[in-house]
Every structure is written in C-alpha cells, then in structure tokens.
C-alpha positions in Angstrom: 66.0 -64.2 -127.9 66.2 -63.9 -124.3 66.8 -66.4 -122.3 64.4 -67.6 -118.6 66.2 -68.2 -115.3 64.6 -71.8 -114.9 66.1 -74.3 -112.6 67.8 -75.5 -115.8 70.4 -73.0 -115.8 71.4 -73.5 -112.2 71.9 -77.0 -112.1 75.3 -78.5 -112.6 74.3 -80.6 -115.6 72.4 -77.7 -117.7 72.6 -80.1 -121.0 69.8 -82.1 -119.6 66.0 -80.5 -119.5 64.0 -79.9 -116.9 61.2 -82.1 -115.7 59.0 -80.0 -116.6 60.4 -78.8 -120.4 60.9 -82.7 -120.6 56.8 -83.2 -120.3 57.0 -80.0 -122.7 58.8 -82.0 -125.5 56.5 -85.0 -124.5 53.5 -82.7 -125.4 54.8 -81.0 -128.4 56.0 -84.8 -129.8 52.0 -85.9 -129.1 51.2 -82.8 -131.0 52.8 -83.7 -134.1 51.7 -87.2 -134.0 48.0 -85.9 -133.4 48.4 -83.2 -136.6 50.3 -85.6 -139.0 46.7 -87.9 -138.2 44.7 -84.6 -138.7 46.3 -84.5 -142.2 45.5 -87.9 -143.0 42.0 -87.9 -141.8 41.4 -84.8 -144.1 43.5 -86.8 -147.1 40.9 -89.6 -146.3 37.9 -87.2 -146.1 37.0 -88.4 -142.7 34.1 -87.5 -140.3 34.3 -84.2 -140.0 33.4 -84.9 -136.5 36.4 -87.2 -135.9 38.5 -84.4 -137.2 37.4 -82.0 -135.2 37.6 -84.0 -132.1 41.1 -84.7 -133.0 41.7 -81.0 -133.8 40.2 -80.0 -130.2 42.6 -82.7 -128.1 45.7 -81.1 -130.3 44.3 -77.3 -129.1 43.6 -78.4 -125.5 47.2 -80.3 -125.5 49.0 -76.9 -126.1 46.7 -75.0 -123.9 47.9 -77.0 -121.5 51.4 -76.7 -122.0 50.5 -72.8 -122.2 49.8 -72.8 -118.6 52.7 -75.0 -117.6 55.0 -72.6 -119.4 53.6 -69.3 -117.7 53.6 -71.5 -114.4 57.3 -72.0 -114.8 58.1 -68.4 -115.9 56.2 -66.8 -112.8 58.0 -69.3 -110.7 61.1 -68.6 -111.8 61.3 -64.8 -113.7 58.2 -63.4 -112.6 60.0 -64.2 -109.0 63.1 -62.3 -109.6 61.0 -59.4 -111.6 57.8 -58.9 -109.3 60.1 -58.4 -106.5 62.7 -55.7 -107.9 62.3 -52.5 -106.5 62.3 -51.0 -109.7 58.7 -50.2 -110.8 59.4 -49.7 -114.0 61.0 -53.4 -114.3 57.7 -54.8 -112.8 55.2 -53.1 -114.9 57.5 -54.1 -118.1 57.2 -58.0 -116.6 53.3 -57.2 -116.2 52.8 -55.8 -119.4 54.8 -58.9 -121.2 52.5 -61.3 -119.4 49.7 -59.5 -120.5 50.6 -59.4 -124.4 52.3 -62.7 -124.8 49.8 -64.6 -123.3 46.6 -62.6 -124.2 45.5 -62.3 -120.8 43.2 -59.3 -121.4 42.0 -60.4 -124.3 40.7 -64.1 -123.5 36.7 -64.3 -124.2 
C-alpha cells in the first residue's frame, strides 16, 4: 500500500494522528455505532422508514469523510504531484483521482 505525505509524517511525534484522521476515526467509530443500530432495527423489524433514515445519516457520514480525505490528499500529494514537471506523473495523479473517487462517473 502506498503510503500519503500528510502532515503526519513530518511531525516529530508521527505516532499520534492528525486532526484531521483523528475526526476520521471519530466518523468511522459513529459509523459502526449507527450500523450495529441498523442491524438491530432490522432484527426488531422496525419502520422501514426509521431504517432508512438511519441508513442515509451512516451514507452521508462517510461521504463526508470522502471529501475530507480527497481534501487532505490534494493538499498534501496532489501538491507535490500537480506540480512536478513530469507530465506523465500528473496525468497518472489525475487519472487516480478520477477512478478512486468516481469523479466522472457521479450522477
């Protein structure tokens, strides 16, 4: 797996995360709390309304930390990548952003 050039890896204490992958694990912790509730609504054979509201906050949550992840990446690869002289090292960056997170294909 490669690994990102975010400010984590240039600060002296690179154990700790950074704010923003600490709001990350925050998200992804509320995540699992909202699905393990999903899975007990359908047990119980709620309102299918109630689940699906649930179900939408869960898909908005990671959405959300979707963005913050590409915000981060731009900010700190797409940085270093976008301005190497190399075009063929751009259009590679480009194209990953493109595939990974389904920019051309979004409805």
């Amino acid at each position: 797996m490669k690994t990102c050039c975010t400010p984590s890896q240039k600060k002296k204490n690179a154990d700790q995360p950074t704010p923003s992958h600490a709001k990350a694990l925050i998200a992804i912790k509320k995540s699992r709390g909202m699905l393990d509730n999903i899975e007990k609504l359908i047990q119980e054979q709620a309102y299918c309304a109630d689940i699906s509201q649930q179900v939408n906050a869960v898909i908005g949550m990671m959405q959300q930390l979707n963005i913050t992840i590409l915000k981060d990446h731009l900010l700190s690869c797409g940085v270093r990548e976008l301005s190497s002289a190399e075009g063929e090292q751009m259009q590679a960056f480009v194209d990953e952003l493109v595939r990974v997170w389904g920019i051309g294909n979004r409805k």
